[in-house]
VEXTOR-961723 format. One record per residue (C-alpha): residue in one letter; x, y, z. Coordinates in nm, 2 decimals. Example, Ala and Ser with C-alpha at 12.3 -4.5 7.8 and 13.67 -1.06 7.14 Angstrom:
 aa   east  north     up
  A   1.23  -0.45   0.78
  S   1.37  -0.11   0.71
***
This chain:
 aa   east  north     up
  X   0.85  -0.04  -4.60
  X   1.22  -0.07  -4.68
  X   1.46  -0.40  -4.59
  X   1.65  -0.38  -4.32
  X   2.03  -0.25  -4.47
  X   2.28  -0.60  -4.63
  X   2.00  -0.81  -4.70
  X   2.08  -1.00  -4.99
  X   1.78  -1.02  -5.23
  X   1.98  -1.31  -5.49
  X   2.03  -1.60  -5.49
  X   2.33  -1.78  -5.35
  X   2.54  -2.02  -5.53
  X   2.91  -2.16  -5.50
  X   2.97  -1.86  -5.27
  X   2.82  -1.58  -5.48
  X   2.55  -1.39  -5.51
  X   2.37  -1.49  -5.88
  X   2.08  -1.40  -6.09
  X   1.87  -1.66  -6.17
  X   1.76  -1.78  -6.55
  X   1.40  -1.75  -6.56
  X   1.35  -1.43  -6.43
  X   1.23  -1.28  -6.12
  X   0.96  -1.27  -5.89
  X   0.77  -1.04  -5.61
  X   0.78  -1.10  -5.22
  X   0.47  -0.95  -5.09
  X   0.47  -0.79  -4.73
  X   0.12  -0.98  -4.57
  X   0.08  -0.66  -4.35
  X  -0.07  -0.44  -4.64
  X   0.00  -0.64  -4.93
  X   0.29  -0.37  -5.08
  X   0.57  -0.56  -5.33
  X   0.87  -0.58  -5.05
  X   1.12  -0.62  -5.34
  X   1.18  -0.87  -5.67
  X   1.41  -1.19  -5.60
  X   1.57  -1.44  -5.89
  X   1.31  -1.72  -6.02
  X   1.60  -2.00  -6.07
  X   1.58  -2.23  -6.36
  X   1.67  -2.54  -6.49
  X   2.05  -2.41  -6.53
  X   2.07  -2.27  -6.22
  X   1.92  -2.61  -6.01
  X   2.24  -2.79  -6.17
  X   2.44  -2.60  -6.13
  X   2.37  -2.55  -5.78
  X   2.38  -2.94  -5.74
  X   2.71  -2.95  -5.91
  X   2.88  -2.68  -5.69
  X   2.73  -2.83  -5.41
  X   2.90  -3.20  -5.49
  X   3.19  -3.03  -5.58
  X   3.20  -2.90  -5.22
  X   3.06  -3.21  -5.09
  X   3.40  -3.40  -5.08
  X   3.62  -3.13  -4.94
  X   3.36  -3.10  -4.66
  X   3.32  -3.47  -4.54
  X   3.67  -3.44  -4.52
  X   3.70  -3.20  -4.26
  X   3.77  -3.26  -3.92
  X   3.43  -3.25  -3.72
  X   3.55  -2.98  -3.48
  X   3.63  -2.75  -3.72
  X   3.26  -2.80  -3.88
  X   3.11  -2.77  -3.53
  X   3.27  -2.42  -3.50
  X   3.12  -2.27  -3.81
  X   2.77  -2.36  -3.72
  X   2.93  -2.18  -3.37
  X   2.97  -1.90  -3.55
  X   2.70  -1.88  -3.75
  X   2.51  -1.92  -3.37
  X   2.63  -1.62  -3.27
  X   2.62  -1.47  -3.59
  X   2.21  -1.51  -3.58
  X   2.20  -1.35  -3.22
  X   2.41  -1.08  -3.33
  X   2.16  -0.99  -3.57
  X   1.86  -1.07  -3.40
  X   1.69  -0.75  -3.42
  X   1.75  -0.71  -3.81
  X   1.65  -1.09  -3.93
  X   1.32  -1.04  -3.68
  X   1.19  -0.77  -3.83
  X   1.28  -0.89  -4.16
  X   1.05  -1.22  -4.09
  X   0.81  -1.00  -3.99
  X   0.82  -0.84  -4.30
  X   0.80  -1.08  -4.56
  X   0.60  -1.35  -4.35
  X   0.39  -1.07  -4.15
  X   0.47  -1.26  -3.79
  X   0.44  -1.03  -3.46
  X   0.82  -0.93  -3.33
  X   0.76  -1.10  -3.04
  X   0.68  -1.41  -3.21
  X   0.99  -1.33  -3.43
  X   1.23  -1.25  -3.16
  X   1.19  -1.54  -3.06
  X   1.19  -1.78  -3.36
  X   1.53  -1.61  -3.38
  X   1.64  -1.72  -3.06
  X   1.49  -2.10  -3.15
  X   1.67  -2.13  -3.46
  X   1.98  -2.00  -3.38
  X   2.02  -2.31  -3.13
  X   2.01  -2.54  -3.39
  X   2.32  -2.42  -3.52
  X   2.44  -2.45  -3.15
  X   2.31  -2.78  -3.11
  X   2.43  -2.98  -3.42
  X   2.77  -2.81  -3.40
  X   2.82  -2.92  -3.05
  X   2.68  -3.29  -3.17
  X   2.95  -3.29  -3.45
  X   3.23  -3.39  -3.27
  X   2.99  -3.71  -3.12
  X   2.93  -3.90  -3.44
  X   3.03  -4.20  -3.35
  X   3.07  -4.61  -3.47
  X   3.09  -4.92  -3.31
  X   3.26  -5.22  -3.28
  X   3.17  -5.57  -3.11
  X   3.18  -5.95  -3.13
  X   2.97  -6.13  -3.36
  X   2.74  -6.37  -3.16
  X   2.96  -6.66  -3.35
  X   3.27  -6.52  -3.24
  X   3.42  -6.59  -3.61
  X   3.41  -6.21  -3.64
  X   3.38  -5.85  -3.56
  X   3.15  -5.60  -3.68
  X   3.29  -5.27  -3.73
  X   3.06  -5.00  -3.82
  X   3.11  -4.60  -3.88
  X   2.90  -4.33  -3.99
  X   2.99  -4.11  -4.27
  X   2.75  -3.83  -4.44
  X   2.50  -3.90  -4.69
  X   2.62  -3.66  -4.98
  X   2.42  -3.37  -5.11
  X   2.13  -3.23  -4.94
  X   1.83  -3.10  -5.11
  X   1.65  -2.89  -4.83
  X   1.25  -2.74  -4.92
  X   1.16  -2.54  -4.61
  X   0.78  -2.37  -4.54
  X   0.69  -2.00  -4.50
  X   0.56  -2.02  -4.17
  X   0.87  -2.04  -3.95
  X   1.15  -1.92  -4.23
  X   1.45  -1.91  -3.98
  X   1.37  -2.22  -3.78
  X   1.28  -2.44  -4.02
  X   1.57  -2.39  -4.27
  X   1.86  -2.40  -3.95
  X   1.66  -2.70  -3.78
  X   1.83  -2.91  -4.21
  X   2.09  -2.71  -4.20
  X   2.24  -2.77  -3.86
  X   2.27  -3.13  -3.87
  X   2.34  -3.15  -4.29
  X   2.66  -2.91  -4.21
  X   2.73  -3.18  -3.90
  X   2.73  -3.43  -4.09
  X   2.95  -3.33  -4.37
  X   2.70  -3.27  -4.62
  X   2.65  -2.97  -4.84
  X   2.31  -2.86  -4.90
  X   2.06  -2.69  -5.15
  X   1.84  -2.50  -4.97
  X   1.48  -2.38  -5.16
  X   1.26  -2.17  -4.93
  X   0.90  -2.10  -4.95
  X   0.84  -1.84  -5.25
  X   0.63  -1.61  -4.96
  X   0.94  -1.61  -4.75
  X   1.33  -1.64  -4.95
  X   1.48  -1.31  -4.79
  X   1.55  -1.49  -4.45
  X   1.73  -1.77  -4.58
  X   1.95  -1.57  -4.81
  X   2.08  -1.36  -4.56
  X   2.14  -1.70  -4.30
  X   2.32  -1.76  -4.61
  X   2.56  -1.47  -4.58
  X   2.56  -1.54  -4.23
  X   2.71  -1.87  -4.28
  X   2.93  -1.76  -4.55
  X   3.07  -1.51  -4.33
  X   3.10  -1.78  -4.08
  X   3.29  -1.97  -4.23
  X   3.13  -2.21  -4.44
  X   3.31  -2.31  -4.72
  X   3.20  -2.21  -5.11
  X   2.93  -2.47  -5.22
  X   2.88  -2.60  -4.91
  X   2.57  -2.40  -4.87
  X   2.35  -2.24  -5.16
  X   2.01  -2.10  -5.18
  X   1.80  -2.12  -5.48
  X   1.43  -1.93  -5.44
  X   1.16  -1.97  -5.71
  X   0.79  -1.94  -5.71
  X   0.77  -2.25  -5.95
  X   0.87  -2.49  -5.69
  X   0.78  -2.87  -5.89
  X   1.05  -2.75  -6.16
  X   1.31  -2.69  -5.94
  X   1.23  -3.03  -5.69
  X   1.15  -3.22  -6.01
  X   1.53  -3.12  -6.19
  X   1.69  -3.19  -5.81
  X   1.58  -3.49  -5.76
  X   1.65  -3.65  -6.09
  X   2.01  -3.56  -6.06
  X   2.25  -3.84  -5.91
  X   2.42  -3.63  -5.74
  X   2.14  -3.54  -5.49
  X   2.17  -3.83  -5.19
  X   1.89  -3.62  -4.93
  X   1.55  -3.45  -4.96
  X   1.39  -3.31  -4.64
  X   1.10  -3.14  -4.68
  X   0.91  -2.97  -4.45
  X   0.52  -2.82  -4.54
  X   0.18  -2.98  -4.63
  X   0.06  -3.37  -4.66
  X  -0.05  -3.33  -5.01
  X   0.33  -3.24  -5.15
  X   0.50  -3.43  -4.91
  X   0.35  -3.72  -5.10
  X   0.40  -3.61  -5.44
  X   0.78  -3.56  -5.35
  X   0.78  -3.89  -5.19
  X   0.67  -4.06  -5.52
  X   0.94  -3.83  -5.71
  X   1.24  -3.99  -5.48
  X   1.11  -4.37  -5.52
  X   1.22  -4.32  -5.86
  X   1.56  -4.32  -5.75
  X   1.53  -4.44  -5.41
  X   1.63  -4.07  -5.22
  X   1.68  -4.10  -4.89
  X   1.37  -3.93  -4.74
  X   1.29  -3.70  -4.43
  X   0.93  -3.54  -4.43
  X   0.77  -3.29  -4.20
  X   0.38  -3.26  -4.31
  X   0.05  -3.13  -4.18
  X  -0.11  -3.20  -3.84
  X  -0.50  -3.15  -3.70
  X  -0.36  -3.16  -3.32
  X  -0.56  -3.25  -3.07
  X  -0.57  -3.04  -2.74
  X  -0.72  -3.23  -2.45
  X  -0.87  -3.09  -2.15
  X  -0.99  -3.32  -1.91
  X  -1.24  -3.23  -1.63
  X  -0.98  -3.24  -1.33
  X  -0.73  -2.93  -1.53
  X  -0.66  -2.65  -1.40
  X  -0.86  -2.45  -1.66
  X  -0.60  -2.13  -1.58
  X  -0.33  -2.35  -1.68
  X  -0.50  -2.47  -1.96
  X  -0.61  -2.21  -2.16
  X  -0.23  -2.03  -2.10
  X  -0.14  -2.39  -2.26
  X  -0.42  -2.31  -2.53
  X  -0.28  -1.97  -2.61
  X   0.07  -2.05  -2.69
  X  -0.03  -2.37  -2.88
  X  -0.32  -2.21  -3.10
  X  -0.17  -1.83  -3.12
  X   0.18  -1.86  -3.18
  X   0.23  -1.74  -3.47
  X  -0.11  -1.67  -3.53
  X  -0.19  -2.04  -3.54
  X   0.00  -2.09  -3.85
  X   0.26  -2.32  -3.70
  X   0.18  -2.75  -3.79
  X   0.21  -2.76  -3.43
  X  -0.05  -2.59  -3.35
  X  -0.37  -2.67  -3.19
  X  -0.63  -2.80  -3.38
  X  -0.94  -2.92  -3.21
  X  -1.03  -2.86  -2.90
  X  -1.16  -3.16  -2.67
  X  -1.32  -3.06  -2.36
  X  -1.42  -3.23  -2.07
  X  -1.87  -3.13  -2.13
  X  -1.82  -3.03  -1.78
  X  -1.59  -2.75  -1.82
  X  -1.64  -2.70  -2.24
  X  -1.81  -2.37  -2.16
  X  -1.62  -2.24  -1.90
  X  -1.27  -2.32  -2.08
  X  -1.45  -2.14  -2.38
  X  -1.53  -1.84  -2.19
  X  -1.20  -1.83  -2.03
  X  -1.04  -1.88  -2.44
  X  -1.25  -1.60  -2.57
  X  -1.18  -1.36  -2.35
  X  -0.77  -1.41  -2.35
  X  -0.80  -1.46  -2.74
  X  -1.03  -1.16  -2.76
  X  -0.75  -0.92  -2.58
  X  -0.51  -1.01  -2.86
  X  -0.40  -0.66  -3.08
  X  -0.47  -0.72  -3.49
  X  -0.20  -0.53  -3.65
  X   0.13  -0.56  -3.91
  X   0.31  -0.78  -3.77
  X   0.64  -0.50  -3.81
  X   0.49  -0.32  -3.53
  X   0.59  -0.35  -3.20
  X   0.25  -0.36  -3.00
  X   0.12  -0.62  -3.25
  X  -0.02  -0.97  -3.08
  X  -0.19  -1.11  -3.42
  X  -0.04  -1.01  -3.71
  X  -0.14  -1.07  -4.07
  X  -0.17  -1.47  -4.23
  X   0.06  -1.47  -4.53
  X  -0.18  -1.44  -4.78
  X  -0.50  -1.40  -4.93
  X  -0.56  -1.77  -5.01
  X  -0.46  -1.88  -4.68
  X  -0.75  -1.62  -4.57
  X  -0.97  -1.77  -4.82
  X  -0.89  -2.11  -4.71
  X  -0.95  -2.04  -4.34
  X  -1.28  -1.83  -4.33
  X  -1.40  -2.11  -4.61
  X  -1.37  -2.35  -4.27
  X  -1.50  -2.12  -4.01
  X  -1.76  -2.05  -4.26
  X  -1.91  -2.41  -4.32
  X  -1.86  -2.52  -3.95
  X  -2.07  -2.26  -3.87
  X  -2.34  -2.38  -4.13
  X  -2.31  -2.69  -3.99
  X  -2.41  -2.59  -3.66
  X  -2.14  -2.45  -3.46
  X  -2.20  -2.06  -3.28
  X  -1.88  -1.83  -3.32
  X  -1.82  -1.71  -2.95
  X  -1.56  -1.45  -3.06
  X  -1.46  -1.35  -3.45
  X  -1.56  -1.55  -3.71
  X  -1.59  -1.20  -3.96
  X  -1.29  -1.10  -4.19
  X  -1.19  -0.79  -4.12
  X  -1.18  -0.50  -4.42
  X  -0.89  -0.29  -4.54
  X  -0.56  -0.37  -4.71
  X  -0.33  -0.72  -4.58
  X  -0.42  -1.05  -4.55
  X  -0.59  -1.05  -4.17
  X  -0.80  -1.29  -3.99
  X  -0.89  -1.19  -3.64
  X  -0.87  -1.41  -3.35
  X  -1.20  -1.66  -3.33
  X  -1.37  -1.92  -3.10
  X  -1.62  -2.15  -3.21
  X  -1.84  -2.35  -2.98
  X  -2.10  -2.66  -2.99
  X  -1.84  -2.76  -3.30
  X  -2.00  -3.12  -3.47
  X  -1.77  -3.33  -3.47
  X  -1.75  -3.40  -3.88
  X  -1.77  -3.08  -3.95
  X  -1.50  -2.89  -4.13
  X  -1.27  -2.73  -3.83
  X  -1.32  -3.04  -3.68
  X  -1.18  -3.26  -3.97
  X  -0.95  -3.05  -4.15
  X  -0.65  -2.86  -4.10
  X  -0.76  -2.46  -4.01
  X  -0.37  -2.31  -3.99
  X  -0.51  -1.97  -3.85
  X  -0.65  -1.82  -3.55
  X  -0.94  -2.04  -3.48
  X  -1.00  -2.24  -3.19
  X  -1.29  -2.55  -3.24
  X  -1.43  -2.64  -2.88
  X  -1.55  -3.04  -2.93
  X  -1.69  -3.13  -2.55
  X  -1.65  -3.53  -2.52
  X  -1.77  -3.73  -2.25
  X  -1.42  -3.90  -2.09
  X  -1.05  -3.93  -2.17
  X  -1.18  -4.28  -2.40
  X  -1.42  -4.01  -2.61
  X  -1.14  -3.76  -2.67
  X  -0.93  -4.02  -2.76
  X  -1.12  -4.20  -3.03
  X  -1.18  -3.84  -3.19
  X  -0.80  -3.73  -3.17
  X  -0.71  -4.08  -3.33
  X  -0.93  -4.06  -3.59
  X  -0.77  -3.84  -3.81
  X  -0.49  -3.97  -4.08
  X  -0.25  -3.70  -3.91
  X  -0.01  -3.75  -3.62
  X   0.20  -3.46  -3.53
  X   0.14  -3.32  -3.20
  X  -0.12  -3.35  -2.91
  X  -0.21  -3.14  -2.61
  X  -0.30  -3.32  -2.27
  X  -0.45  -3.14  -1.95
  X  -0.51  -3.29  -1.64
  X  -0.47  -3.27  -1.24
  X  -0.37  -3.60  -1.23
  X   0.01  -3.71  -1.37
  X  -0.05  -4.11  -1.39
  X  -0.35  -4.04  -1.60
  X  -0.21  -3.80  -1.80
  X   0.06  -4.05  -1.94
  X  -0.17  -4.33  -1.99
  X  -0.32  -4.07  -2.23
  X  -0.01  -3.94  -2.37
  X   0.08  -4.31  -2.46
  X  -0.28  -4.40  -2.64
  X  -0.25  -4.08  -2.81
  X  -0.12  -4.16  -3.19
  X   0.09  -3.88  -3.21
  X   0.48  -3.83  -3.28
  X   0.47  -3.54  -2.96
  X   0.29  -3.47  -2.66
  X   0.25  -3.14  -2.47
  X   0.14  -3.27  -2.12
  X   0.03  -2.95  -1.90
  X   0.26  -2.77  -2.13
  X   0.14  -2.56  -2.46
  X   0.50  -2.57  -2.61
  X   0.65  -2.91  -2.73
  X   0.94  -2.78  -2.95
  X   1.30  -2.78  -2.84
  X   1.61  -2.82  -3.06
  X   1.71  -3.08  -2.81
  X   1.42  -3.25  -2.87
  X   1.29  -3.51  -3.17
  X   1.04  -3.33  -3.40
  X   0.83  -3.56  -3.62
  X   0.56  -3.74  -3.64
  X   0.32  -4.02  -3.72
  X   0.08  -4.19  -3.98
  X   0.07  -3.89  -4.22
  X   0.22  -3.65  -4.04
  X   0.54  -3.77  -4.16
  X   0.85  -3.99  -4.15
  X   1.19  -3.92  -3.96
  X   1.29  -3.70  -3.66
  X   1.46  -3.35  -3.67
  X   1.61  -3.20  -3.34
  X   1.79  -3.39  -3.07
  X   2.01  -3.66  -3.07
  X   1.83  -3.81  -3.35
  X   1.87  -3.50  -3.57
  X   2.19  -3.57  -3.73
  X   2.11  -3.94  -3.82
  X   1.89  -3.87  -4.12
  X   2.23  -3.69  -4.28
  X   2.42  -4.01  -4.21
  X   2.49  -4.32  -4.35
  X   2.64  -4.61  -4.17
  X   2.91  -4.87  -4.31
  X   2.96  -5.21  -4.14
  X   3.27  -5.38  -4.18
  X   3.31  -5.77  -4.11
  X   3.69  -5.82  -3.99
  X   3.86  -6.08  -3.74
  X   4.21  -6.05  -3.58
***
């Protein structure tokens, strides 16, 4: 299946399109597992020179007057919805995604670039009286320098506009290195931006399938201020480590094992429509996703039932076609990895109410499964499943479901049902979590702060917040 026509397919640098130094390598389309096209492998040269252009930039950009950087990410906003059709399918493409669940991704990431260019023009200092009053203490904000963005495959649009946005607010220029499964969408939000106005070197796009080379060259170079990373636990600490050495100012998105609470007083109608947007968008491969299951044991069979049968209706297909529900996971490790769960949670005693078999043929599907009776140490109660699978845990009270969503080193998101609002908070504010979805199966927002605790990460994207982890603030100590 052929790219949708003007999609770049090299890399971006200083304004141009460029080959990279180490070769190429394939993007696979998940749907069949057909070679969608060959893309530059950057290399050492390439990484610094990227840097350099992008410092180069860097000054010229800070420079300019906030408005006028608000209006590019404007344009680019409308640039993204003007386009919506062509970058959808393209993510479902490369990353195998349903077009619904595209179509809207589209829509979600374009309002970052709304967002952060409306929240340029509000960067703002302060100034007040020292408690002494021998002083005053002046302080303004000014933007870190020279972004080094690593985004995920899962949500390819979203995740590289939700750094961009607020890096371009800021005043900073960025290098942007998407997941190897899924560089065609950010090259062409590339062009888009280009085309929007965003000056040469103020943006550039490096994509390689030998990701630690290209971080490790980054973020040895003084000229790199910023790293946010978004993707899993286990390389968001290795990159962590990599900045101490020179002290990188550090945003992380990592992993999550979300809890999703439902309590005995839901409204189990409610809750499994909650359940399906937070375990089946996108197919469950979304860190927001839901996890594990906690159940009220009064209602933990009839809440499964009621999940089965609305999981169960879902249509398997590529994810390029248009009556697809569940479309392909993005490879055939991540199948591996996901039936190797269902597989020893199963073993361990659990029943599989619906799925639980990988399907045959060509692309990298797993259908849409339900296990009940899950123990709670077994494996898709403990670990991370990123796919289709929904664990049902049934615990005795709020105080049960509690201790086992606490338990775990992650801290991302949590789901909370309940007929009754005042108990619901007091359970949104014991749960250890950076977000809560109370009677509601969606938590993200561009207005809102994304992030969370313990292991789950460090820093907020989205919101208000958004733009302060691409800023720097000077105080100055004056009298008069």
């Amino acid at each position: 299946m052929s790219l949708p026509a003007g999609v770049p397919s090299q890399m971006f640098v200083g304004g141009e399109w460029a080959d990279g130094s180490a070769g190429t390598f394939e993007v696979l389309n998940p749907s069949d597992g057909s070679v969608l096209c060959a893309v530059p492998r950057a290399g050492v040269d390439d990484v610094q020179r990227a840097v350099g252009v992008a410092a180069d930039a860097q000054r010229d950009w800070a420079a300019t007057a906030p408005r006028e950087r608000g209006e590019v990410l404007r344009r680019a906003f409308e640039a993204m919805l003007a386009r919506k059709e062509d970058l959808a399918f393209l993510m479902s493409l490369e990353m195998g995604k349903s077009l619904t669940d595209a179509r809207g991704e589209v829509s979600y990431a374009a309002e970052f670039f709304r967002w952060f260019g409306e929240e340029a023009v509000r960067i703002d200092g302060a100034l007040r009286t020292a408690p002494s009053g021998a002083n005053r203490i002046l302080t303004f904000r000014k933007p870190v320098g020279v972004a080094l963005l690593l985004t995920p495959w899962n949500f390819p649009a979203a995740m590289a506009t939700r750094k961009i946005g607020p890096a371009l607010a800021a005043g900073c220029s960025v290098v942007l290195k998407p997941a190897e499964d899924t560089p065609l969408t950010a090259l062409l939000l590339a062009q888009l931006l280009h085309e929007a106005g965003a000056p040469a070197g103020v943006v550039n796009v490096l994509t390689t399938d030998r990701p630690g080379e290209l971080t490790e060259t980054a973020l040895a170079d003084a000229r790199v201020r910023k790293l946010s990373f978004t993707g899993s636990t286990g390389v968001g600490r290795m990159l962590l480590k990599q900045a101490a050495d020179r002290i990188v100012n550090t945003s992380l998105e990592l992993g999550g094992n979300d809890p999703f609470i439902v309590l005995e007083d839901a409204d189990l109608d409610a809750a499994v429509q909650g359940a399906m947007l937070a375990k089946m968008r996108n197919g469950g491969q979304a860190c927001t996703a839901a996890n594990r299951f906690l159940v009220a044991e009064q209602v933990a069979e009839d809440f499964g039932k009621r999940l089965a049968e609305a999981m169960g209706a879902l249509r398997l297909g590529p994810g390029t076609a248009e009556d697809t529900q569940l479309g392909p996971m993005i490879n055939a490790k991540a199948v591996e990895g996901i039936a190797d769960k269902v597989d020893r949670t199963v073993a361990a005693g659990a029943s599989a109410v619906l799925g639980g078999e990988r399907p045959d043929g060509p692309g990298f599907f797993y259908p849409a499964t339900v296990l009940a009776g899950v123990p709670r140490d077994s494996a898709a109660a403990t670990e991370e499943v990123f796919g289709p699978v929904a664990p049902i845990i049934s615990v005795r009270d709020e105080d049960d479901a509690l201790a086992i969503a606490n338990a775990s080193e992650m801290g991302l998101t949590g789901y909370v049902y309940t007929g009754d609002l005042a108990r619901g908070l007091r359970v949104c504010e014991r749960l250890e979590v950076g977000m809560v979805g109370l009677n509601r199966g969606l938590v993200s927002d561009p207005a809102a702060p994304f992030g969370g605790v313990k292991q789950s990460g460090l820093g907020r994207e989205g919101g208000y917040e958004g733009i302060d982890a691409y800023l720097e603030t000077t105080y100055v100590a004056t009298a008069w």
